[in-house]
DSSP file (Angstrom, degrees, kcal/mol; ACC not computed):
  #  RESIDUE AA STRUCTURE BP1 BP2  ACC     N-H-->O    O-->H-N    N-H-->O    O-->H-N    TCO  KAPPA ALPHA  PHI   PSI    X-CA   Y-CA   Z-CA
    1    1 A X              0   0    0      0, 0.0     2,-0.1     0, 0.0     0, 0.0   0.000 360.0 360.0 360.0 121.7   64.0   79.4   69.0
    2    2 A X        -     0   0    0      2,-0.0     2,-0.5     1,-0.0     0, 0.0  -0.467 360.0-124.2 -75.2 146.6   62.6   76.5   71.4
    3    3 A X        -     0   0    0     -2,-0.1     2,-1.8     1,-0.1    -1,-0.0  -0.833  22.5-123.7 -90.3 132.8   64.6   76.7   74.9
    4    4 A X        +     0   0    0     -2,-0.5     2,-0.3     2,-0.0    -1,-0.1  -0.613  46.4 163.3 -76.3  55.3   66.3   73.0   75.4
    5    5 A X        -     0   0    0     -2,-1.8     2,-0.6    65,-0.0    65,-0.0  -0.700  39.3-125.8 -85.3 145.6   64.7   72.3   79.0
    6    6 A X        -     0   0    0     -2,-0.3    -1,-0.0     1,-0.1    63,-0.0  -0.658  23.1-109.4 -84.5 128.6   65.2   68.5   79.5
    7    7 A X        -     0   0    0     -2,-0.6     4,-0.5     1,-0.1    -1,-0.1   0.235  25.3-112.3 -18.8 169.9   62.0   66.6   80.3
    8    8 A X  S  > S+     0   0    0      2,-0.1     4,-1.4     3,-0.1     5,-0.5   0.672 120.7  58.7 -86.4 -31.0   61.6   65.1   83.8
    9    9 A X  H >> S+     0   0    0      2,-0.2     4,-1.8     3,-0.1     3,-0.6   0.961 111.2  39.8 -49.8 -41.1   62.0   61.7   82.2
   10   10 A X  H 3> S+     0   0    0      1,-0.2     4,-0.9     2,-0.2     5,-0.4   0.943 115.2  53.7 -76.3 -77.9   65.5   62.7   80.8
   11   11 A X  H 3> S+     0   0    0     -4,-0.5     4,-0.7     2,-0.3    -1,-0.2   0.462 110.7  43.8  -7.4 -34.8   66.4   64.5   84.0
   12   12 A X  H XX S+     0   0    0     -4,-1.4     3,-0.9    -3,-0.6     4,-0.7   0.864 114.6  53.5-103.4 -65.1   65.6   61.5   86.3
   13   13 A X  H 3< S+     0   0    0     -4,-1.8    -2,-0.3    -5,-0.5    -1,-0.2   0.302 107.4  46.2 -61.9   2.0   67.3   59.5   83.9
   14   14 A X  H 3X S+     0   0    0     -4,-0.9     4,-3.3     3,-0.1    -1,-0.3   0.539 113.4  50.1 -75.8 -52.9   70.5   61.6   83.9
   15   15 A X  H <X S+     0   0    0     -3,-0.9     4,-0.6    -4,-0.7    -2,-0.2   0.341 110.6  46.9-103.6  27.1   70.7   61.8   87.6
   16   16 A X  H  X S+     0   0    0     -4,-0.7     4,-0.9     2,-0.1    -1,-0.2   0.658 107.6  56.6 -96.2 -35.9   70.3   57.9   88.2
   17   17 A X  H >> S+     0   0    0     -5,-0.3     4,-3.2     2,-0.2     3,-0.8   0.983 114.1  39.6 -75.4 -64.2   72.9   57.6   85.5
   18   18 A X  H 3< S+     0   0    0     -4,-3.3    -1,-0.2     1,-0.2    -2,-0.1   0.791 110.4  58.3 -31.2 -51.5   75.2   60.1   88.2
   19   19 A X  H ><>S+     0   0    0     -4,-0.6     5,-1.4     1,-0.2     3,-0.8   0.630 109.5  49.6 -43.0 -46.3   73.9   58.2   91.3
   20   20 A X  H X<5S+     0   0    0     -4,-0.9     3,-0.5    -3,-0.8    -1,-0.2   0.797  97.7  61.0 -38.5 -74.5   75.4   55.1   89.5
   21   21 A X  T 3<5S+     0   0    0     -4,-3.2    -1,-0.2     1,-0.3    -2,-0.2   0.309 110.6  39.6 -57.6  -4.8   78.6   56.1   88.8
   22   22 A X  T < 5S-     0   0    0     -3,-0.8    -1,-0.3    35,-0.0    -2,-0.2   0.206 112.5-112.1-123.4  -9.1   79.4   56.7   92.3
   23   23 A X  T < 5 -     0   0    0     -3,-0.5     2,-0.3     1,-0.2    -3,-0.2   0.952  43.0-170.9  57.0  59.9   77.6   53.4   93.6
   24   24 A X      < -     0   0    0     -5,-1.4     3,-0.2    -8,-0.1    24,-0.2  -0.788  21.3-138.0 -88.5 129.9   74.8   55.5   95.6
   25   25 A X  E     +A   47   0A   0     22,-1.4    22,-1.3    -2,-0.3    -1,-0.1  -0.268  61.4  24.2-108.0 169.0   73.4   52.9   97.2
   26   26 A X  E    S-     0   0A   0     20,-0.2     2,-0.6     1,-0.2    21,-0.4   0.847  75.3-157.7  40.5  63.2   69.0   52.1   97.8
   27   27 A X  E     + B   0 119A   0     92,-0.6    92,-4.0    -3,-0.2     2,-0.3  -0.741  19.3 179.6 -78.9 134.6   67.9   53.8   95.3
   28   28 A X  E     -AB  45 118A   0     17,-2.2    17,-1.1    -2,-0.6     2,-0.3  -0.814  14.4-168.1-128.3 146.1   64.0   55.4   95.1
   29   29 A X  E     -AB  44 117A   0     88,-1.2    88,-3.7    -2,-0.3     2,-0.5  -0.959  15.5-162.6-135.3 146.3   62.2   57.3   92.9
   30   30 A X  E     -AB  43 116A   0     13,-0.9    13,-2.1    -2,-0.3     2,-0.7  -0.959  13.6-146.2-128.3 123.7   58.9   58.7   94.0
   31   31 A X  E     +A   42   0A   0     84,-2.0    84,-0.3    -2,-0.5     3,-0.3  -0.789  22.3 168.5 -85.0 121.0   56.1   59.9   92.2
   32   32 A X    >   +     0   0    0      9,-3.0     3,-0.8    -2,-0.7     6,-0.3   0.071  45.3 112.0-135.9  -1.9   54.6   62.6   93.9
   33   33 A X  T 3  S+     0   0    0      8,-0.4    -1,-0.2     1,-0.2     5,-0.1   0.894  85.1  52.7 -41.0 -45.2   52.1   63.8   90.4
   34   34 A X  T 3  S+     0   0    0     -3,-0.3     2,-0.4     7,-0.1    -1,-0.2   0.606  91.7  72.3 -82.9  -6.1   49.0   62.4   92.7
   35   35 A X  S X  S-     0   0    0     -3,-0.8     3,-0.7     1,-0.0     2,-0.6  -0.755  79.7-118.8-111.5 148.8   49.2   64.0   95.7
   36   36 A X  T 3  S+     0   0    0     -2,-0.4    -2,-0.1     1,-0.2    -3,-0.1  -0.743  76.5  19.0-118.1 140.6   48.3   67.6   96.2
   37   37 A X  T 3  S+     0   0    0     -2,-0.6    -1,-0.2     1,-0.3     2,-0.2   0.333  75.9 139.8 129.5 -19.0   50.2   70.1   97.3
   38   38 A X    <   -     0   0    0     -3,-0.7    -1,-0.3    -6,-0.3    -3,-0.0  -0.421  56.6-117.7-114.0-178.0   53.3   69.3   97.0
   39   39 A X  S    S-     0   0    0     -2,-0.2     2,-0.4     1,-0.1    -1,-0.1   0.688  89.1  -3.6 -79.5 -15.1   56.7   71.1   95.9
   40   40 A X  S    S-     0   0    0      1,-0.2    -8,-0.3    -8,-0.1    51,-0.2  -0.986  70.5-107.6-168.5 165.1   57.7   69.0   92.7
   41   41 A X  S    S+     0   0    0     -2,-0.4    -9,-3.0    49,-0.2     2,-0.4   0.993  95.7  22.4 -69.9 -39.0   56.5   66.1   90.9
   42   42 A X  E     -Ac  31  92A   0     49,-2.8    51,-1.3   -11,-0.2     2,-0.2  -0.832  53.1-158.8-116.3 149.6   59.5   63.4   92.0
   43   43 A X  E     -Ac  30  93A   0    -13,-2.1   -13,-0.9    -2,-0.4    51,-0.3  -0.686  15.0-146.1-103.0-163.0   61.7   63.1   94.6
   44   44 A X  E     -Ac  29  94A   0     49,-1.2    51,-2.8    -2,-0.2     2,-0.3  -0.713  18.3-168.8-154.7 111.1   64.8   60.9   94.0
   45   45 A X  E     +Ac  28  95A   0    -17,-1.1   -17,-2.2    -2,-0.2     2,-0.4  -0.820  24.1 130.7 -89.0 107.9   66.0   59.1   97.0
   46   46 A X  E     - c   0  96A   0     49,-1.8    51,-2.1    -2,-0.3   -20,-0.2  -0.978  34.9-142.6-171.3 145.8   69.5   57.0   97.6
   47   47 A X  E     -Ac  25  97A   0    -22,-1.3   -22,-1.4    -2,-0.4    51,-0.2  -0.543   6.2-140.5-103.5 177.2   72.2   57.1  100.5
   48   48 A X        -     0   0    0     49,-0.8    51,-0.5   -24,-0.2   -24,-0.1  -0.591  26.9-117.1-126.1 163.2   76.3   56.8  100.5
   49   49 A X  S    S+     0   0    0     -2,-0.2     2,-0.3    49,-0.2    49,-0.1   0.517  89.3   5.0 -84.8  -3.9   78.1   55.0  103.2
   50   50 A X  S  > S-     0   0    0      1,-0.1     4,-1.8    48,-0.0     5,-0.3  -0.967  88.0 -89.0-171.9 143.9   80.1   57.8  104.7
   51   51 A X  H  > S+     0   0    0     -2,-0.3     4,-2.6     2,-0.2     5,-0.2   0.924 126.8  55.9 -22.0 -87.5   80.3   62.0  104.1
   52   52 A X  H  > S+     0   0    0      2,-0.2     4,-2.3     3,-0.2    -1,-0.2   0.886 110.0  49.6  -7.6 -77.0   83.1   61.5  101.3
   53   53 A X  H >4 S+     0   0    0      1,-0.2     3,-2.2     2,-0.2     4,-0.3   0.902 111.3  44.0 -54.7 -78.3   80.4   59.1   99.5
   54   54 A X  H 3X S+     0   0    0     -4,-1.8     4,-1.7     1,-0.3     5,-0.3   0.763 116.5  47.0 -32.5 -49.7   77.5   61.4   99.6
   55   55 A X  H 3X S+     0   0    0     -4,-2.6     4,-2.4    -5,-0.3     3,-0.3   0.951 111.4  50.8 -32.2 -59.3   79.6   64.2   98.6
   56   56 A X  H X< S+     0   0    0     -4,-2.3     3,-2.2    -3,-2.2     4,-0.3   0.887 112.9  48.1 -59.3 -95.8   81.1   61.9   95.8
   57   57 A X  H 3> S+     0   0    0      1,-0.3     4,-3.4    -4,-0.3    -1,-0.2   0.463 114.0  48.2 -28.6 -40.1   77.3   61.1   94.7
   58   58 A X  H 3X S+     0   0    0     -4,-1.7     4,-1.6    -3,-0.3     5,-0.5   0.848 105.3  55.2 -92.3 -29.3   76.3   64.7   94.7
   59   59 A X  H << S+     0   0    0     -4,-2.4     4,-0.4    -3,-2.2    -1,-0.3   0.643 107.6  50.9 -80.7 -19.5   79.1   65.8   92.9
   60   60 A X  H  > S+     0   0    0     -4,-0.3     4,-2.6     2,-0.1     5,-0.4   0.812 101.6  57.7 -36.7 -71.2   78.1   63.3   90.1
   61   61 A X  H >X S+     0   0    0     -4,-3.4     4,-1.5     1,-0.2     3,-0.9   0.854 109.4  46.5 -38.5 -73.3   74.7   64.3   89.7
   62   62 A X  H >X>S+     0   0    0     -4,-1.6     4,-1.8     1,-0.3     3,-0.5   0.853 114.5  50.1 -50.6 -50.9   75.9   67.9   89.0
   63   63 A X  H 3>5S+     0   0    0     -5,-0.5     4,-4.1    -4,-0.4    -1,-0.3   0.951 115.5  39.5 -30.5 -71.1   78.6   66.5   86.5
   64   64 A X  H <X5S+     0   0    0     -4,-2.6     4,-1.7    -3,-0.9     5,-0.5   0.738 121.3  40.3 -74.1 -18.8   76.5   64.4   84.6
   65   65 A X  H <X>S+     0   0    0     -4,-1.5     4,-1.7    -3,-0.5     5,-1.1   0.882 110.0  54.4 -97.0 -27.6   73.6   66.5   84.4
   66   66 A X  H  <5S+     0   0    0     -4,-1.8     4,-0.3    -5,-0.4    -2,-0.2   0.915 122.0  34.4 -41.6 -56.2   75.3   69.5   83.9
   67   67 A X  H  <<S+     0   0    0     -4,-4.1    -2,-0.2    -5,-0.5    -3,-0.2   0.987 123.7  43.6 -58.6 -65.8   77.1   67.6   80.7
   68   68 A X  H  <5S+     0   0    0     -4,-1.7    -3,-0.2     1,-0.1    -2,-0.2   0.931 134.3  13.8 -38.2 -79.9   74.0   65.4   79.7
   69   69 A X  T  <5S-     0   0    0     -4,-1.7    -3,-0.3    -5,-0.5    -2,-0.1   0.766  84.6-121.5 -80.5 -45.6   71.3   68.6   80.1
   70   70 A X  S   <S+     0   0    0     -5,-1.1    -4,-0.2    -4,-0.3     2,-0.1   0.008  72.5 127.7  94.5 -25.0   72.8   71.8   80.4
   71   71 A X        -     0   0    0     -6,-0.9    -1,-0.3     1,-0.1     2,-0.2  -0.361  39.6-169.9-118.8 178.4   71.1   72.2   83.7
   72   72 A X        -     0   0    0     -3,-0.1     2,-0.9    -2,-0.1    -1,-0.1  -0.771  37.9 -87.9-146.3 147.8   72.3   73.2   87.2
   73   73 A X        -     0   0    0     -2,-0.2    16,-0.3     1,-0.1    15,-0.0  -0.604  20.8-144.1 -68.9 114.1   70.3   72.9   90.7
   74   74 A X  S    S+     0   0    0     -2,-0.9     2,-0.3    14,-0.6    15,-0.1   0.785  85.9   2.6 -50.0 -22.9   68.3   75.7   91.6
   75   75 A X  B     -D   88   0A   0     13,-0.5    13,-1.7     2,-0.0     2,-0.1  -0.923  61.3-168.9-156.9 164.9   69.2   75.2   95.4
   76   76 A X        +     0   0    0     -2,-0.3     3,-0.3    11,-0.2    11,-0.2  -0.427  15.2 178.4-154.3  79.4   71.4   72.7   96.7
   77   77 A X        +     0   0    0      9,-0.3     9,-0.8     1,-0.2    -2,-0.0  -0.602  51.0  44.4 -90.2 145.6   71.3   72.4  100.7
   78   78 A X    >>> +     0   0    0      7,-0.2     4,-1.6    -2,-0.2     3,-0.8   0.350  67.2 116.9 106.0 -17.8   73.1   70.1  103.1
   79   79 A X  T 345 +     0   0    0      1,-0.3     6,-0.1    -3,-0.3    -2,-0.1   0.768  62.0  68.9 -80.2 -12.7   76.6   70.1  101.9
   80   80 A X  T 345S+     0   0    0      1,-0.2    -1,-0.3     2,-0.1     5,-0.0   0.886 116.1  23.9 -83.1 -29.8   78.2   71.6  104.8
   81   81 A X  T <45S-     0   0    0     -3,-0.8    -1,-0.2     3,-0.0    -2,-0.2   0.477  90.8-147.8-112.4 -28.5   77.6   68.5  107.1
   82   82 A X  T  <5S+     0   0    0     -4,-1.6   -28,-0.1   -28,-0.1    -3,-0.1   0.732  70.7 107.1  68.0  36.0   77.4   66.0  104.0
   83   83 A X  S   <S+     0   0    0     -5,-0.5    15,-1.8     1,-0.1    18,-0.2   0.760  90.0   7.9-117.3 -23.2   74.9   63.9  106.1
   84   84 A X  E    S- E   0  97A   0     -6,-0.3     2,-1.0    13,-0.2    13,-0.2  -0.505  75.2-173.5-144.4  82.7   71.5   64.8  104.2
   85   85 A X  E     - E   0  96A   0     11,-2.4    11,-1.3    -2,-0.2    -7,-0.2  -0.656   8.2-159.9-106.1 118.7   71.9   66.6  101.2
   86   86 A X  E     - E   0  95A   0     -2,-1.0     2,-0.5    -9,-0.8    -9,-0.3  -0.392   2.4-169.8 -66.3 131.9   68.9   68.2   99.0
   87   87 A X  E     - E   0  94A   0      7,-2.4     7,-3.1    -2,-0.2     2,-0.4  -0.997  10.4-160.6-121.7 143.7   69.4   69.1   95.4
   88   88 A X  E     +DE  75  93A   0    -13,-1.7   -14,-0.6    -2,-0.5   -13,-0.5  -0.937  26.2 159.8-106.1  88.8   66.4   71.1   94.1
   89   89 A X        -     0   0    0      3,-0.7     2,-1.1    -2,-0.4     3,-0.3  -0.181  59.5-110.0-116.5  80.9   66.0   71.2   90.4
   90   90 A X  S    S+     0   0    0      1,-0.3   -49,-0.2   -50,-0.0    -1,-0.2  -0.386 104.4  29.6  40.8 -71.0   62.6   72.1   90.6
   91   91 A X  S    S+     0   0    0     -2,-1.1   -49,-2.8   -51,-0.2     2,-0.3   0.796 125.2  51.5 -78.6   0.8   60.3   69.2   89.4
   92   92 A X  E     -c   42   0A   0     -3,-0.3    -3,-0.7   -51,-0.2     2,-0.3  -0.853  67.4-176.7-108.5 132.3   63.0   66.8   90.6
   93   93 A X  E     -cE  43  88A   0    -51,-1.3   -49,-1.2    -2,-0.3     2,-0.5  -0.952  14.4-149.6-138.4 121.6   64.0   67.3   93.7
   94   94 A X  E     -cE  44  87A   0     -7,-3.1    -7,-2.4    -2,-0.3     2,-0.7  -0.760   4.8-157.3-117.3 120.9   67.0   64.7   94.9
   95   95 A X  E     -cE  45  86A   0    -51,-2.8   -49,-1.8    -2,-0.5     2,-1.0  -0.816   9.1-179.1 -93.8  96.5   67.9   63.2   98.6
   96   96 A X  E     +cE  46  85A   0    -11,-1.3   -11,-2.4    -2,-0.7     2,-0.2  -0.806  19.1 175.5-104.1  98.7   71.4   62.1   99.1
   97   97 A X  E     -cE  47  84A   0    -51,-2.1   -49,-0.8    -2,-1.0   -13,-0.2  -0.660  44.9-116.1-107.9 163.9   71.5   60.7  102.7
   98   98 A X     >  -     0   0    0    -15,-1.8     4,-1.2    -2,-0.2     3,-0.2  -0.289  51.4-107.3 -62.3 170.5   74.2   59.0  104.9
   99   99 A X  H  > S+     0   0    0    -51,-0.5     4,-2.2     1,-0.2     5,-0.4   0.901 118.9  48.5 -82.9 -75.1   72.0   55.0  105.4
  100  100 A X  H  4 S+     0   0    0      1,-0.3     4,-0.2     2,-0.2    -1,-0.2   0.414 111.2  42.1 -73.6   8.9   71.4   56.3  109.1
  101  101 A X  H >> S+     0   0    0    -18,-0.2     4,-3.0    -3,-0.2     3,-0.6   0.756 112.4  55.0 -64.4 -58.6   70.3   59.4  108.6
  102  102 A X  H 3X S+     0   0    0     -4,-1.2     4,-2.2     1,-0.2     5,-0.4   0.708 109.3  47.4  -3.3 -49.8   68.2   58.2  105.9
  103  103 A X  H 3< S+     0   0    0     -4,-2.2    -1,-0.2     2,-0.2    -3,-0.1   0.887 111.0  53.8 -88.0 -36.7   66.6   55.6  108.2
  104  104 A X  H <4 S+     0   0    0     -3,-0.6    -2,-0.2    -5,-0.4    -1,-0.1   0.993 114.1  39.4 -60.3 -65.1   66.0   58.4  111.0
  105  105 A X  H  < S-     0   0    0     -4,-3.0     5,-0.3     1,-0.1    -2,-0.2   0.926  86.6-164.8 -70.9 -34.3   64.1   60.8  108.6
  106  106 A X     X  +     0   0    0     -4,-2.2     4,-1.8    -5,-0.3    -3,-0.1   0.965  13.6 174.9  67.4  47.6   62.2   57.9  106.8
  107  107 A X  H  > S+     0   0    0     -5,-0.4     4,-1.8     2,-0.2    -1,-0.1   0.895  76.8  64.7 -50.1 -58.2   61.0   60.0  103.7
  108  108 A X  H  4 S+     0   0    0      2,-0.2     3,-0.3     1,-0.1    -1,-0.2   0.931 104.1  50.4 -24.5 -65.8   59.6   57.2  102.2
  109  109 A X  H  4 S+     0   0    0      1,-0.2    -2,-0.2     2,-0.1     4,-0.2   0.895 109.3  45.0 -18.5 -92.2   57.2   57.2  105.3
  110  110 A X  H  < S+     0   0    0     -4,-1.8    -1,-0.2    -5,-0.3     3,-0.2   0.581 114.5  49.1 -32.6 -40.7   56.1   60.5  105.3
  111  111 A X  S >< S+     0   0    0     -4,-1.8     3,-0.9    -3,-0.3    -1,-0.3  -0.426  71.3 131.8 -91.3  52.5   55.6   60.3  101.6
  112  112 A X  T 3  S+     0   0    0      1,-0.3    -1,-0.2    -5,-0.1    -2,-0.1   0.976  71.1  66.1 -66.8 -60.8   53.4   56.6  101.8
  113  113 A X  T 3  S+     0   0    0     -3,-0.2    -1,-0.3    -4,-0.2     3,-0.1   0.547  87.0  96.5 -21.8 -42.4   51.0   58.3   99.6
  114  114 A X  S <  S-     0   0    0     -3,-0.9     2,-0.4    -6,-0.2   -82,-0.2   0.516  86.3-109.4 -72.6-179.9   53.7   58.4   96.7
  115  115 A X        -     0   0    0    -84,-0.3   -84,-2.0     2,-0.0     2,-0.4  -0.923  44.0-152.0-139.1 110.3   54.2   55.9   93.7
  116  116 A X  E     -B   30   0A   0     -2,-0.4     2,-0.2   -86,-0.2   -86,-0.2  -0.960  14.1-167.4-120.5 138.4   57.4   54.4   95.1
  117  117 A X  E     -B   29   0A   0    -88,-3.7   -88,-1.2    -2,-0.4     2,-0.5  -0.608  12.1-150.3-118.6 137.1   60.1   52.8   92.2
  118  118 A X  E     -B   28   0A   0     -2,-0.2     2,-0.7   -90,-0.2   -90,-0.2  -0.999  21.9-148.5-100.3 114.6   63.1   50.6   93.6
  119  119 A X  E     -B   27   0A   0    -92,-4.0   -92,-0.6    -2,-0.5     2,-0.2  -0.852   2.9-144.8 -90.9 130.5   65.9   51.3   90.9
  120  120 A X        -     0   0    0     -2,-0.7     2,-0.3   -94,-0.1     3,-0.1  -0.469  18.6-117.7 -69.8 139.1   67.8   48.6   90.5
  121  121 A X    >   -     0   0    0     -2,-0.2     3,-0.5     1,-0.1     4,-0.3  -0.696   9.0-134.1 -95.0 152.7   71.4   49.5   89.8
  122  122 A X  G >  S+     0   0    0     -2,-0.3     3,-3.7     1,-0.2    -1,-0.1   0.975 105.2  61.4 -49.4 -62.8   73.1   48.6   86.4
  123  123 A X  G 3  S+     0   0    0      1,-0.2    -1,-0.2     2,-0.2    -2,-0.0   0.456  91.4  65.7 -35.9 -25.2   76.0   47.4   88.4
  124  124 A X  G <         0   0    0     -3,-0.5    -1,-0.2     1,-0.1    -2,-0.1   0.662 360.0 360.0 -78.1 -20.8   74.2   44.9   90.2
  125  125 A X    <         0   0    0     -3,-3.7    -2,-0.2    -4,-0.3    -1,-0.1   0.778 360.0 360.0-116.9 360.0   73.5   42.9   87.6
């Protein structure tokens, strides 16, 4: 019996679909396949305007992917403070920051090396 792990394509595409639904704003996807060394192949980047949003956002992802996939984060860090919170599910690894936290830590940066994606929200157009 084959075990039902979702792709990372479906995966990414599950928790953009979450990100969405909550209007999680600036969203990035990075591919991180080229570089060596590092902890998972994508990250997936996007702020809230406020605690309450980022909460809201994160609390999507887990809905929808949870529904979608079957699957659950392996670690989930941040929540207590709701100003940068990681979910880890291992080759996706997903940033839900406040916009000025976001701007402080500058992930993007760090990660220049990266294949970086602007998703466009549905909603926008």
């Amino acid at each position: 019996m084959q075990e039902s792990k979702a792709s990372a394509d479906e995966l990414i595409a599950v928790i953009l679909q979450g990100i969405e639904e909550v209007k999680g704003q600036d969203i990035s996807l990075l591919d991180l396949r080229d570089i060596e060394n590092t902890v998972c192949d994508y990250f997936i980047i996007c702020n809230g305007t406020s605690n309450t949003h980022v909460n809201a956002i994160v609390g999507s992802i887990r809905k929808t992917v949870s529904k979608a996939i079957k699957d659950k984060p392996w670690h989930v860090e941040g929540e207590d403070n709701a100003e940068w919170i990681l979910m880890d599910y291992v080759n996706v690894v997903v940033h839900v920051f406040q916009k000025q936290i976001r701007e402080f830590y500058d992930i993007e940066g760090l990660w220049g090396d990266a294949k970086v994606t602007s998703v466009e929200s549905s909603l926008n157009q």
